[in-house]
N, CA, C and O atoms as CSV, one atom per row, in Angstrom:
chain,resi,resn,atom,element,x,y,z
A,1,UNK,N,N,-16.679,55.665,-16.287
A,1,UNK,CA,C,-17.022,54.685,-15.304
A,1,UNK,C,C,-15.757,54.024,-14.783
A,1,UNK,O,O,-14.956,53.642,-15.636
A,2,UNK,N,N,-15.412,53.804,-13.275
A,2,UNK,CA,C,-14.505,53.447,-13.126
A,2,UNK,C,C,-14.627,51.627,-12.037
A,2,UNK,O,O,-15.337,51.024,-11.231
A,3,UNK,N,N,-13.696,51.553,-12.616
A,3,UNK,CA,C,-13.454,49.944,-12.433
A,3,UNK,C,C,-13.214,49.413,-11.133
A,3,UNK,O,O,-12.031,49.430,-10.791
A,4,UNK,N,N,-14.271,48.812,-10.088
A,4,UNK,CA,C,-13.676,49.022,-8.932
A,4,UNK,C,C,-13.468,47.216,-8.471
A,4,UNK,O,O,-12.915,47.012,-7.390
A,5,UNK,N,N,-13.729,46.502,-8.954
A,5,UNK,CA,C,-13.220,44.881,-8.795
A,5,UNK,C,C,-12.322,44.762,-8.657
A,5,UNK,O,O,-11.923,45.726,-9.311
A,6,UNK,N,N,-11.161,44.155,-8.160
A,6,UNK,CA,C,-10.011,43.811,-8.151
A,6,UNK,C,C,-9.724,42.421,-7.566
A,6,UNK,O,O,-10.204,41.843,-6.591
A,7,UNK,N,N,-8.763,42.052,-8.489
A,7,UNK,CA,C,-8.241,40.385,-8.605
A,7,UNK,C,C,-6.947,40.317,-8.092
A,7,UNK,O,O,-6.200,41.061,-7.457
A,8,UNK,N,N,-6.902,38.895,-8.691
A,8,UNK,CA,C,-5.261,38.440,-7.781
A,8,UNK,C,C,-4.129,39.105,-9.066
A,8,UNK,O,O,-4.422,39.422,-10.219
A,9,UNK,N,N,-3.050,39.154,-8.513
A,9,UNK,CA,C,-2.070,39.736,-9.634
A,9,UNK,C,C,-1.338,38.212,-10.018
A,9,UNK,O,O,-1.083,37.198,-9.367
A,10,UNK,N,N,-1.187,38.557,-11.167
A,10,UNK,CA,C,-0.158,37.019,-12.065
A,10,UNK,C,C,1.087,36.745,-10.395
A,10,UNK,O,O,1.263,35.641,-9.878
A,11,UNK,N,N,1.649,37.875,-9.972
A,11,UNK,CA,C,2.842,37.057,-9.010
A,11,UNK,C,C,1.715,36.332,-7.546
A,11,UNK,O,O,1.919,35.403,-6.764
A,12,UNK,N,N,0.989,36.924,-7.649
A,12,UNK,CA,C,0.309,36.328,-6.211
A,12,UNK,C,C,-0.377,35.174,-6.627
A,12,UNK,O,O,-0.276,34.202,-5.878
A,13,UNK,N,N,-1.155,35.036,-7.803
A,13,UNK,CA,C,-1.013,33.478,-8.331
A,13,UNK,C,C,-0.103,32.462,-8.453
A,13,UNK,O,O,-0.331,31.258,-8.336
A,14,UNK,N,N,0.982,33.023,-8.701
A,14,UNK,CA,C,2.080,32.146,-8.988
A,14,UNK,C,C,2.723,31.705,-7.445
A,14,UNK,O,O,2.919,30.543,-7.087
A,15,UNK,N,N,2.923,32.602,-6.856
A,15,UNK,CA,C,3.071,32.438,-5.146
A,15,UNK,C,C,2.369,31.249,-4.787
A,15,UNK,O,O,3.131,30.317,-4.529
A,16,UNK,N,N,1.006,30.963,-4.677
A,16,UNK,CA,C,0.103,30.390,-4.191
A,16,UNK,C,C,0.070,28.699,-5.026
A,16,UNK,O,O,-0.216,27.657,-4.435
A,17,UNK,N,N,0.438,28.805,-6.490
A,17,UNK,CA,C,0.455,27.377,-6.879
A,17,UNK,C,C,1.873,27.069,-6.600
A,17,UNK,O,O,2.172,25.892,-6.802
A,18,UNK,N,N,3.072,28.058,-6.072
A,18,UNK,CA,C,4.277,27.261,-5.613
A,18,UNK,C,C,3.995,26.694,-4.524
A,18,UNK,O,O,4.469,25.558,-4.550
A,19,UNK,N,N,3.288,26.972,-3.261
A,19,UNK,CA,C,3.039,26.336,-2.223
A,19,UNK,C,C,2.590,24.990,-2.814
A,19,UNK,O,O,3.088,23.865,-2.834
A,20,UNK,N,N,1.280,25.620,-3.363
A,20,UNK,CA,C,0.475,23.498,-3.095
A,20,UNK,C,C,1.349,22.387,-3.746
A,20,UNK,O,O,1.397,21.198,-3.431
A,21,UNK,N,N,2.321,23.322,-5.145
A,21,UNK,CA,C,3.186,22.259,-4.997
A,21,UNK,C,C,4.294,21.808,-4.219
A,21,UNK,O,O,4.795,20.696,-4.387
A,22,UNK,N,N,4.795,22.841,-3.161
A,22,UNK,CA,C,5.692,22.562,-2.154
A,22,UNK,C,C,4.745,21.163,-1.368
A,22,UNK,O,O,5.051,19.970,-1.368
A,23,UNK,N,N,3.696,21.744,-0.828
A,23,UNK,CA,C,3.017,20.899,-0.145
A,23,UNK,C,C,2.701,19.385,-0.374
A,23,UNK,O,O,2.835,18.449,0.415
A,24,UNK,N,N,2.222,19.391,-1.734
A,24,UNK,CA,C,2.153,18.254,-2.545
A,24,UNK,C,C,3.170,17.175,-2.491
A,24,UNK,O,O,3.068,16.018,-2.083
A,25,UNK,N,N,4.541,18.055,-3.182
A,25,UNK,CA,C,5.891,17.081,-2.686
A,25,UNK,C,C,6.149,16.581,-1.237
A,25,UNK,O,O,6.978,15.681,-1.098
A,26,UNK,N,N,5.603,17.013,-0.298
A,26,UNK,CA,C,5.994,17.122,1.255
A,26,UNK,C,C,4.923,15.271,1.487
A,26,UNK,O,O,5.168,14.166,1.973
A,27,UNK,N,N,3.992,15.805,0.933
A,27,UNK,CA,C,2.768,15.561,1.456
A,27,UNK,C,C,2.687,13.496,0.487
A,27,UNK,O,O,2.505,12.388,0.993
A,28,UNK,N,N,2.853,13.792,-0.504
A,28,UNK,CA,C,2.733,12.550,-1.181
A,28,UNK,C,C,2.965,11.607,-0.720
A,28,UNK,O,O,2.117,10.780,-0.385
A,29,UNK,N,N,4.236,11.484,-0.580
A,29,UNK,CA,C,5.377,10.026,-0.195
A,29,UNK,C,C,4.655,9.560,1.365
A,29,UNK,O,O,4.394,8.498,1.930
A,30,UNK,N,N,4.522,10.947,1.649
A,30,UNK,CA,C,4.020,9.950,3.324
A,30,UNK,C,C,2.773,9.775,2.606
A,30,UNK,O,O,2.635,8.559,2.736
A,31,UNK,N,N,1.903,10.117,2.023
A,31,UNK,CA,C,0.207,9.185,2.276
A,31,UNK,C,C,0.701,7.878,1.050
A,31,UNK,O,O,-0.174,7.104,0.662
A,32,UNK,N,N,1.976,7.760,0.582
A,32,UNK,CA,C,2.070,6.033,0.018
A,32,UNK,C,C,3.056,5.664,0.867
A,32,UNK,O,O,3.738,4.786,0.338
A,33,UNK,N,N,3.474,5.982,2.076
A,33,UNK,CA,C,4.089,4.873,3.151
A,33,UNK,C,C,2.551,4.566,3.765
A,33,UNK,O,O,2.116,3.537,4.281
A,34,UNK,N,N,2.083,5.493,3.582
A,34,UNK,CA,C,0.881,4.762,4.529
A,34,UNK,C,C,0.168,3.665,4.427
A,34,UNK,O,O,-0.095,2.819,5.282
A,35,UNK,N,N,-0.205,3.759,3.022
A,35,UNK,CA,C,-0.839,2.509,2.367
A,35,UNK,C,C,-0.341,1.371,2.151
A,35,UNK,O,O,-1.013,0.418,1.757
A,36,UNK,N,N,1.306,1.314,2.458
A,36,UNK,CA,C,2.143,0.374,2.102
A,36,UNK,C,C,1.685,0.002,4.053
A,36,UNK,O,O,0.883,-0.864,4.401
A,37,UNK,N,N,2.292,0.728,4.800
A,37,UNK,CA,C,1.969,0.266,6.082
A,37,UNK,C,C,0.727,-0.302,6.601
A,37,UNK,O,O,0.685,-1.258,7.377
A,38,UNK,N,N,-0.673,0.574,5.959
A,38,UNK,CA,C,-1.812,-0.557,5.737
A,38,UNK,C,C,-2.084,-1.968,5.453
A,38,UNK,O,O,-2.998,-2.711,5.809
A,39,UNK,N,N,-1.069,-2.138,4.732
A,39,UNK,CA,C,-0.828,-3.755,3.437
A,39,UNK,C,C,-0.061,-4.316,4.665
A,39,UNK,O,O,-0.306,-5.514,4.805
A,40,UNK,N,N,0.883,-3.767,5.698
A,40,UNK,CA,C,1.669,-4.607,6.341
A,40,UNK,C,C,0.773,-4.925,7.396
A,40,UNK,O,O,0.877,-6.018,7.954
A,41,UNK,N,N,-0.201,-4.003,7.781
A,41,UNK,CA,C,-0.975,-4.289,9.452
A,41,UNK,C,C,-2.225,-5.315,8.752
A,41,UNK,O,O,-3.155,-5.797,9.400
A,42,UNK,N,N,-2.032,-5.470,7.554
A,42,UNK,CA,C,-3.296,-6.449,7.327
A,42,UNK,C,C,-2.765,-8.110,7.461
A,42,UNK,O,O,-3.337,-9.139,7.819
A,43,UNK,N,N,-1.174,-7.755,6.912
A,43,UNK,CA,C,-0.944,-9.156,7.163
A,43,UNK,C,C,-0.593,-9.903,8.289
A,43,UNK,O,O,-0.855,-11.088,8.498
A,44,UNK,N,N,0.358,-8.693,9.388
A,44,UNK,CA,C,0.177,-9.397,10.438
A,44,UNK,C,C,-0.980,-9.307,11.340
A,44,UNK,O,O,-0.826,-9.607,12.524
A,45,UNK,N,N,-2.139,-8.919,10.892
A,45,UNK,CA,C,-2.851,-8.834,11.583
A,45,UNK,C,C,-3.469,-10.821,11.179
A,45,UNK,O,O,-3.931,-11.602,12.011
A,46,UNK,N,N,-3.297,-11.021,10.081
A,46,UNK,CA,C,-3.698,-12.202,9.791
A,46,UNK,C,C,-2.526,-12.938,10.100
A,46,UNK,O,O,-2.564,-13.841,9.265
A,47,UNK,N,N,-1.383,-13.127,10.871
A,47,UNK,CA,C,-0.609,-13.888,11.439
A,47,UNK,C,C,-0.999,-14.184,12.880
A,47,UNK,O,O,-0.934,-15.254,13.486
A,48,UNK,N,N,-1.424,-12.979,13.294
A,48,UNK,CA,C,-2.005,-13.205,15.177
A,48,UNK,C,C,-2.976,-13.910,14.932
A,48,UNK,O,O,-3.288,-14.728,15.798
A,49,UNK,N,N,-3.554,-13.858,14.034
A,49,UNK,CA,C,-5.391,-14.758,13.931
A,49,UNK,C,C,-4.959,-15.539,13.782
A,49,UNK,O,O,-5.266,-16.184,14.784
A,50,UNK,N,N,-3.833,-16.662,12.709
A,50,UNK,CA,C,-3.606,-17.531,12.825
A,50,UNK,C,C,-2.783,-18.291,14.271
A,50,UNK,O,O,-3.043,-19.380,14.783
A,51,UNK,N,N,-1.987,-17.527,14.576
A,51,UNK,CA,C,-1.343,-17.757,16.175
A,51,UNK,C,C,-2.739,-18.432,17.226
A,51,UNK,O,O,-2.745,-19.374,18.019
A,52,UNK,N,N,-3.965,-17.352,16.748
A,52,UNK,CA,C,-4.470,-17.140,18.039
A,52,UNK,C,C,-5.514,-18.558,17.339
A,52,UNK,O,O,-6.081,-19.128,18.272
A,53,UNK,N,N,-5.898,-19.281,15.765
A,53,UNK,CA,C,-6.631,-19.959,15.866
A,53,UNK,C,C,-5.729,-21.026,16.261
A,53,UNK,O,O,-6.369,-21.789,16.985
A,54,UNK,N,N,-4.331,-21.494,16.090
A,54,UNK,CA,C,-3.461,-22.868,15.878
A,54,UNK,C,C,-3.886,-22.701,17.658
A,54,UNK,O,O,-4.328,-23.796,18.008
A,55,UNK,N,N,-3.891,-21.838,18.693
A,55,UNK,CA,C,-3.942,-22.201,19.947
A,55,UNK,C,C,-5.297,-22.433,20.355
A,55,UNK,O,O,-5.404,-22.839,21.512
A,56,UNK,N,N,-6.411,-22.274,19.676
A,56,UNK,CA,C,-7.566,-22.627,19.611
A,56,UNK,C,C,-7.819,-24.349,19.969
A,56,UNK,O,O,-8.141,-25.093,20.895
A,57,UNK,N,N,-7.333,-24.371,18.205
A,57,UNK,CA,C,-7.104,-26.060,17.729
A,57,UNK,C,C,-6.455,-26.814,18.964
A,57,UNK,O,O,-6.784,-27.881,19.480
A,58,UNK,N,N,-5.646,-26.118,19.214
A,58,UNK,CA,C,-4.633,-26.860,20.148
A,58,UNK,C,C,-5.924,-27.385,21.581
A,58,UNK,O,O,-6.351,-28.513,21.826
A,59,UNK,N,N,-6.172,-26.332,22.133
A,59,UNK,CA,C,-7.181,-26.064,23.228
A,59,UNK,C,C,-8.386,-27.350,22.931
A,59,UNK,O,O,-8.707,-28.122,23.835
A,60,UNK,N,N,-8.974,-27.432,21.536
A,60,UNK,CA,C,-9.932,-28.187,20.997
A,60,UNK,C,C,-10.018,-29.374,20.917
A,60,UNK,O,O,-10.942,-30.182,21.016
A,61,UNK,N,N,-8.335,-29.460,20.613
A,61,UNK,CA,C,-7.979,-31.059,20.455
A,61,UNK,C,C,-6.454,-31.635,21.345
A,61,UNK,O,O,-5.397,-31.932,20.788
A,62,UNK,N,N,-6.702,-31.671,22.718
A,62,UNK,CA,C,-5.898,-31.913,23.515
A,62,UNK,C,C,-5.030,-33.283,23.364
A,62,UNK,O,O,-4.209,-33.709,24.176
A,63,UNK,N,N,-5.348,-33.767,22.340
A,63,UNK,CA,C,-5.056,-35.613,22.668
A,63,UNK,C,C,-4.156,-35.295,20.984
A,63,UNK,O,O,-3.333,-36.170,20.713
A,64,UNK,N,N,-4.259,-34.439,20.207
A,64,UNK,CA,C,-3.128,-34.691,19.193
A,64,UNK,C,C,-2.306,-33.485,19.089
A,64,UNK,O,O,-2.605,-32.312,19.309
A,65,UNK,N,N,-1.033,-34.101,18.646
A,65,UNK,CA,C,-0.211,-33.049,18.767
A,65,UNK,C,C,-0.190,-32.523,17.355
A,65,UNK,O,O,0.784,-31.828,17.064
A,66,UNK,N,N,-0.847,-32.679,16.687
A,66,UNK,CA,C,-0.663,-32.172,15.106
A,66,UNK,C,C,-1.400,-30.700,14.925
A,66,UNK,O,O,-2.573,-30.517,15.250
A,67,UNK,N,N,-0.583,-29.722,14.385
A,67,UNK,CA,C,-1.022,-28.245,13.865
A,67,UNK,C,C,-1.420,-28.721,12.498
A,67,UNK,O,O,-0.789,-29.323,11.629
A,68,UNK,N,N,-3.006,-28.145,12.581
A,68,UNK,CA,C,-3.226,-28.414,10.938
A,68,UNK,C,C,-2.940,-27.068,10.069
A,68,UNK,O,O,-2.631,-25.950,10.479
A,69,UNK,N,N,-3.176,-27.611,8.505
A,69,UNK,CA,C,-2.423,-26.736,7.596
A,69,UNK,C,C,-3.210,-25.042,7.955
A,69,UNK,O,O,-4.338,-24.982,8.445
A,70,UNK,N,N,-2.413,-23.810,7.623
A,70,UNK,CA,C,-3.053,-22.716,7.848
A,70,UNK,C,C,-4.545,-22.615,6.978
A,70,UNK,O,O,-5.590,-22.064,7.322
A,71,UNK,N,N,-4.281,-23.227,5.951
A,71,UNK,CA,C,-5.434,-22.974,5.082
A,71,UNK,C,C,-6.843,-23.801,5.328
A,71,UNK,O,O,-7.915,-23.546,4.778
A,72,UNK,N,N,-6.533,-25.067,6.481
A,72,UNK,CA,C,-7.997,-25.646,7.424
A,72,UNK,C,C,-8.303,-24.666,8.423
A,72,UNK,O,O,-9.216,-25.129,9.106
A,73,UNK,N,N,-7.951,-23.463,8.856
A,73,UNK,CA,C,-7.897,-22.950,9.878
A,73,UNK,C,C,-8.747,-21.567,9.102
A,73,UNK,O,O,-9.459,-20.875,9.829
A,74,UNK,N,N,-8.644,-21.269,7.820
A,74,UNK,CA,C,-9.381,-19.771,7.600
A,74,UNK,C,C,-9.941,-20.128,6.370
A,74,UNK,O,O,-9.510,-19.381,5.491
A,75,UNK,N,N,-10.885,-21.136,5.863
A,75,UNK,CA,C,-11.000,-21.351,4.414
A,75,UNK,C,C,-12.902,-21.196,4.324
A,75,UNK,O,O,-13.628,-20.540,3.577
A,76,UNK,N,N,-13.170,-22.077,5.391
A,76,UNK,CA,C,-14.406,-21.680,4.893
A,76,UNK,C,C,-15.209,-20.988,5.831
A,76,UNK,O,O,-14.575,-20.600,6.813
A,77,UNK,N,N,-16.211,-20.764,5.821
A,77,UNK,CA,C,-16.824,-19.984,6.757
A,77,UNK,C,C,-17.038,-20.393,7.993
A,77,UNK,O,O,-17.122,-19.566,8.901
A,78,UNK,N,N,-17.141,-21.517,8.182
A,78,UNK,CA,C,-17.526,-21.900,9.176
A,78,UNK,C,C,-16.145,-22.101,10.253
A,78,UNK,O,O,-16.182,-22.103,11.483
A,79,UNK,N,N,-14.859,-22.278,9.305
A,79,UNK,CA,C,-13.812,-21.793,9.886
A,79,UNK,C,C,-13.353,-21.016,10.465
A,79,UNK,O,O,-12.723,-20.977,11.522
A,80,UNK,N,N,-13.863,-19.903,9.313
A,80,UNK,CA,C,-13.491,-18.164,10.485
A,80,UNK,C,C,-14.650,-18.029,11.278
A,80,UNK,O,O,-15.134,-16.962,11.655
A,81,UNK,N,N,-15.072,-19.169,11.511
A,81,UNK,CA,C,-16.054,-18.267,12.520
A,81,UNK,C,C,-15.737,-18.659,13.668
A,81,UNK,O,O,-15.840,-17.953,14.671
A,82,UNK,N,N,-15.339,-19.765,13.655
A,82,UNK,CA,C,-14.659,-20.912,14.821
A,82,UNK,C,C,-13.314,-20.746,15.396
A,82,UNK,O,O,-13.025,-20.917,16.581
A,83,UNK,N,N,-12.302,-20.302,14.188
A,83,UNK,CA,C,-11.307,-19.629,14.990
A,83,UNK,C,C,-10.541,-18.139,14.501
A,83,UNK,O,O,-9.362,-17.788,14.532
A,84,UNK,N,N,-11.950,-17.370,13.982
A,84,UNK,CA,C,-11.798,-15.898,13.941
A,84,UNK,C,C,-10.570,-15.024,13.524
A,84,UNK,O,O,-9.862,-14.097,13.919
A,85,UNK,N,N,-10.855,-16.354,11.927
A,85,UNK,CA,C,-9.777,-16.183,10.751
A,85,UNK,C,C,-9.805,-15.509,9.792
A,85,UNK,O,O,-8.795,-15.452,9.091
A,86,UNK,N,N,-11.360,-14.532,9.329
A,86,UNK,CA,C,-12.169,-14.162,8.502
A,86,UNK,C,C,-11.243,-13.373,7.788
A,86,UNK,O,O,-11.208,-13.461,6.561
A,87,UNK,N,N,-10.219,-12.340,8.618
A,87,UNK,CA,C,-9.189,-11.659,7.881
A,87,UNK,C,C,-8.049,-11.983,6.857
A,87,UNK,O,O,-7.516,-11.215,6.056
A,88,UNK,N,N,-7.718,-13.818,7.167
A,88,UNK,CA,C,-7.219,-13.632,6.262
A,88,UNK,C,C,-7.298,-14.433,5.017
A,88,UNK,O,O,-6.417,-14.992,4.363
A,89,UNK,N,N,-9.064,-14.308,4.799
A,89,UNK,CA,C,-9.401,-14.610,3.250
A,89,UNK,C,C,-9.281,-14.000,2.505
A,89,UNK,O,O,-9.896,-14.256,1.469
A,90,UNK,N,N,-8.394,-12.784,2.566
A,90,UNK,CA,C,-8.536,-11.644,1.435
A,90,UNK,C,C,-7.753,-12.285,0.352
A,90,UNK,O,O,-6.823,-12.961,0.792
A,91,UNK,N,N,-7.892,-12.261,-1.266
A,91,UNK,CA,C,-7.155,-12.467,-2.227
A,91,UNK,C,C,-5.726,-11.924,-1.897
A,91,UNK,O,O,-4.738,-12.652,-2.002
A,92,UNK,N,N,-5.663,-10.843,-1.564
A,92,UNK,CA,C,-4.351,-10.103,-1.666
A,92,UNK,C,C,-3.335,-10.711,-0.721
A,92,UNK,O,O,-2.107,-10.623,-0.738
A,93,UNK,N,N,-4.181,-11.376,0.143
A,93,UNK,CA,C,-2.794,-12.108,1.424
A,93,UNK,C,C,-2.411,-13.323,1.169
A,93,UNK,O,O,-3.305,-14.122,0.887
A,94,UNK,N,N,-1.032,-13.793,1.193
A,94,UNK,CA,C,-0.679,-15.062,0.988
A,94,UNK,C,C,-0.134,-15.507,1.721
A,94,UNK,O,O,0.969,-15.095,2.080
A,95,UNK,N,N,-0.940,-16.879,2.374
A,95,UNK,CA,C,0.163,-17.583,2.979
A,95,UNK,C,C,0.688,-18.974,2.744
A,95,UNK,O,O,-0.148,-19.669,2.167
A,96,UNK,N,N,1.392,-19.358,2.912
A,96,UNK,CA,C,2.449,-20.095,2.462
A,96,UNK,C,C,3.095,-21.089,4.207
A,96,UNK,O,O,3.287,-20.736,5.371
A,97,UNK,N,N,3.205,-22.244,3.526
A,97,UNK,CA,C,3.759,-22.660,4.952
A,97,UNK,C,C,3.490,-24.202,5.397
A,97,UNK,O,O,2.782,-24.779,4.572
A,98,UNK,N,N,3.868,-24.981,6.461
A,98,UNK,CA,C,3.772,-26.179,6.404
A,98,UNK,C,C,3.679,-26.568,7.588
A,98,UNK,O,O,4.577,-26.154,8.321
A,99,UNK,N,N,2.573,-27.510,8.260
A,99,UNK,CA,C,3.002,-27.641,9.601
A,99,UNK,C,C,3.497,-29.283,9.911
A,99,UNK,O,O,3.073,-29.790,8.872
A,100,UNK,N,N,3.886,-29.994,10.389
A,100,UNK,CA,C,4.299,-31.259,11.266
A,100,UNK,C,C,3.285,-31.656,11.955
A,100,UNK,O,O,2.408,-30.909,12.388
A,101,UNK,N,N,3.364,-33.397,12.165
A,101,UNK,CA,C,2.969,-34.329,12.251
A,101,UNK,C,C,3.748,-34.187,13.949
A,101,UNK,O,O,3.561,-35.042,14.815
A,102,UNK,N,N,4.437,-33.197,14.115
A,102,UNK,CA,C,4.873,-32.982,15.317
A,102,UNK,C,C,4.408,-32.050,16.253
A,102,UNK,O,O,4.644,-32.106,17.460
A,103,UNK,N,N,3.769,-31.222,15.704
A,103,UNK,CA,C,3.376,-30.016,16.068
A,103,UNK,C,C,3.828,-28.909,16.207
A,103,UNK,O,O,3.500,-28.011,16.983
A,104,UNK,N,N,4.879,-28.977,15.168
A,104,UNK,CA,C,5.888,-27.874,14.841
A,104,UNK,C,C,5.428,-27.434,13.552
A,104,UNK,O,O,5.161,-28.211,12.635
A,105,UNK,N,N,5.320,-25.921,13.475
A,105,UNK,CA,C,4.605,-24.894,12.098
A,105,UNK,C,C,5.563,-24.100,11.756
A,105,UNK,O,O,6.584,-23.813,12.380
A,106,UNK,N,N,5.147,-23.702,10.592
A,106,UNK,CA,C,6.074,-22.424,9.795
A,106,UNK,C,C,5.433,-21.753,8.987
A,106,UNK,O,O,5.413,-22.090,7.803
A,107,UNK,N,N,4.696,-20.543,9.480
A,107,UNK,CA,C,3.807,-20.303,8.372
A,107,UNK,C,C,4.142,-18.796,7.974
A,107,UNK,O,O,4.393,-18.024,8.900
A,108,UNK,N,N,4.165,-18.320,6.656
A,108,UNK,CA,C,3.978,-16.984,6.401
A,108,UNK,C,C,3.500,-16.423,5.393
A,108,UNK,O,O,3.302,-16.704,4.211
A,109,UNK,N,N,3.300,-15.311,6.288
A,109,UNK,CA,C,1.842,-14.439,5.676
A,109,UNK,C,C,2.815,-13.091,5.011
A,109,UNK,O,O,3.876,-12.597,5.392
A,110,UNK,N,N,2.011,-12.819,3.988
A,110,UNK,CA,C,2.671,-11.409,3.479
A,110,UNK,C,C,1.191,-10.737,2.228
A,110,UNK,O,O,0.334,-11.468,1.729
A,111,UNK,N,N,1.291,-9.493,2.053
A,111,UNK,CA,C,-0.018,-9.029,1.472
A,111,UNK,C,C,1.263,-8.668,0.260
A,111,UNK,O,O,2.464,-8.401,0.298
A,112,UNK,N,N,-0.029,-8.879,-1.026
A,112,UNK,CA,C,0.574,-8.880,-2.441
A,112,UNK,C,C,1.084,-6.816,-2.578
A,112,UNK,O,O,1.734,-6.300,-3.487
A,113,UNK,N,N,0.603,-6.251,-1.575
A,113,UNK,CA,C,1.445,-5.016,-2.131
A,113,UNK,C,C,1.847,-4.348,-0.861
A,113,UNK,O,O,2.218,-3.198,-1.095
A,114,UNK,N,N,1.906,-4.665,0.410
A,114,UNK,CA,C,2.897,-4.512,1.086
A,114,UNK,C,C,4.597,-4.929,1.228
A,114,UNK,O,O,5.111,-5.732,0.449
A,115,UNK,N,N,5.169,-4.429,2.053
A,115,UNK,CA,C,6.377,-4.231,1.724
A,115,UNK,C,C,7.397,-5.662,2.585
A,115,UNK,O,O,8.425,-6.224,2.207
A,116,UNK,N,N,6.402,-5.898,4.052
A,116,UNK,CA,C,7.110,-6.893,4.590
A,116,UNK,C,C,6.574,-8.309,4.697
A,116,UNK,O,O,5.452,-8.519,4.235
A,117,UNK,N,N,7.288,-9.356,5.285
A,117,UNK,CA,C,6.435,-10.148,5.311
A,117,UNK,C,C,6.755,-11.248,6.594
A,117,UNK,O,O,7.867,-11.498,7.060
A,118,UNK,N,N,5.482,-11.808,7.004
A,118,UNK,CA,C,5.516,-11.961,8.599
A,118,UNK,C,C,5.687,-13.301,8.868
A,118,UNK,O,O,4.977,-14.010,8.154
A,119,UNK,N,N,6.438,-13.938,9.714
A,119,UNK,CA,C,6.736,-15.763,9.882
A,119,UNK,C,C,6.164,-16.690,11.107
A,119,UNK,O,O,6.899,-17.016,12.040
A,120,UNK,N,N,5.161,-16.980,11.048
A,120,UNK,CA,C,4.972,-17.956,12.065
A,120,UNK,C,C,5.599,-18.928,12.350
A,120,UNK,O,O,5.975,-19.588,11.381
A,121,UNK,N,N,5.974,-19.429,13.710
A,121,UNK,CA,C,6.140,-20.592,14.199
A,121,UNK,C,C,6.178,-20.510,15.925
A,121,UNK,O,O,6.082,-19.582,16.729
A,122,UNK,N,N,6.327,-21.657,16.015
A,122,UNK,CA,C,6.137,-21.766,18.064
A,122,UNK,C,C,6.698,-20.626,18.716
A,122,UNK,O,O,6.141,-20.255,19.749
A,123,UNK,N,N,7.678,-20.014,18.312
A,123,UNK,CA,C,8.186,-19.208,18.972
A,123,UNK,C,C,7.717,-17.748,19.098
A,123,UNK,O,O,7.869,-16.995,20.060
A,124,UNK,N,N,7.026,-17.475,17.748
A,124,UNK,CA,C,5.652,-16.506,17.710
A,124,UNK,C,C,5.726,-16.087,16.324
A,124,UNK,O,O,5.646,-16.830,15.346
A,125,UNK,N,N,5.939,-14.402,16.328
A,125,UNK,CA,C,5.865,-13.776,15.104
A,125,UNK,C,C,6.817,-13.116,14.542
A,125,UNK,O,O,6.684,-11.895,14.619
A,126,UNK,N,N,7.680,-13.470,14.035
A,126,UNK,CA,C,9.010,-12.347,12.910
A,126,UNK,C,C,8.726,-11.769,11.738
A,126,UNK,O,O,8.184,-12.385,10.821
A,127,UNK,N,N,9.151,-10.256,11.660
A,127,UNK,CA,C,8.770,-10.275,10.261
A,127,UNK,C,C,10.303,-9.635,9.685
A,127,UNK,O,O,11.252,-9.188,10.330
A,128,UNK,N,N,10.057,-9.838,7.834
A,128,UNK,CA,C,11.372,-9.096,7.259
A,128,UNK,C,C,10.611,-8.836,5.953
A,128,UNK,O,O,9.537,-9.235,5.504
A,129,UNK,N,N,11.689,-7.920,5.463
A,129,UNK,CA,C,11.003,-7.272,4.585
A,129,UNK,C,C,11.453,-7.968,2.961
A,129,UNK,O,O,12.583,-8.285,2.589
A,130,UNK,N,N,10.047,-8.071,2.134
A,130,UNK,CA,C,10.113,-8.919,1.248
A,130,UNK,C,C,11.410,-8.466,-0.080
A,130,UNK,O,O,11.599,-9.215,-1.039
């Protein structure tokens, strides 16, 4: 009786797991810049929300010149709903920052595993890397 199946040979196996690990190495590092770049578009994405609620406030309350703290602006619900801050309640984002009795702010935002981190004030948005 003769044997008519035929398989892969040991070198054409070995061929085939050198690729996926060629590929693998190629392939890794960019899908963890990515996720690191994810962590960065979350935080400034929660710097424009704050930009865009402090000009809200501003709009709301024409007669004072005071920026209130970032954290009256996205804390409770009824906050983000008012000035469409909801993004940056996440645990992972921190911001940090202080505003004046003048109406001068400094606020910044940075996510606990991204790489940069983003600065509010009047003049708009800077970022550098943490």
């Amino acid at each position: 009786m003769k044997n008519t199946t035929q398989g892969f040979t040991l070198i054409e196996l070995l061929i085939v797991i050198a690729i996926i690990g060629i590929l693998a190495a190629v392939l890794i590092p960019n899908l963890l810049g990515a996720q690191k770049r994810a962590y960065d578009t979350a935080a400034q994405s929660c710097a424009n929300s704050l930009a865009k609620a402090i000009a809200i406030y501003r709009v709301d309350n024409p007669t004072t010149s005071n920026t209130p703290a970032a954290a009256d602006l996205y804390t409770t619900a009824a906050q983000q709903e008012e000035y469409g801050t909801s993004g940056c309640a996440s645990a992972d984002l921190a911001v940090d920052g202080a505003a004046s009795a003048t109406g001068a702010y400094s606020f910044t935002v940075s996510h606990d595993q991204g790489r940069n981190e983003y600065t509010l004030t009047q003049a708009g948005i800077t970022s550098a890397a943490k």
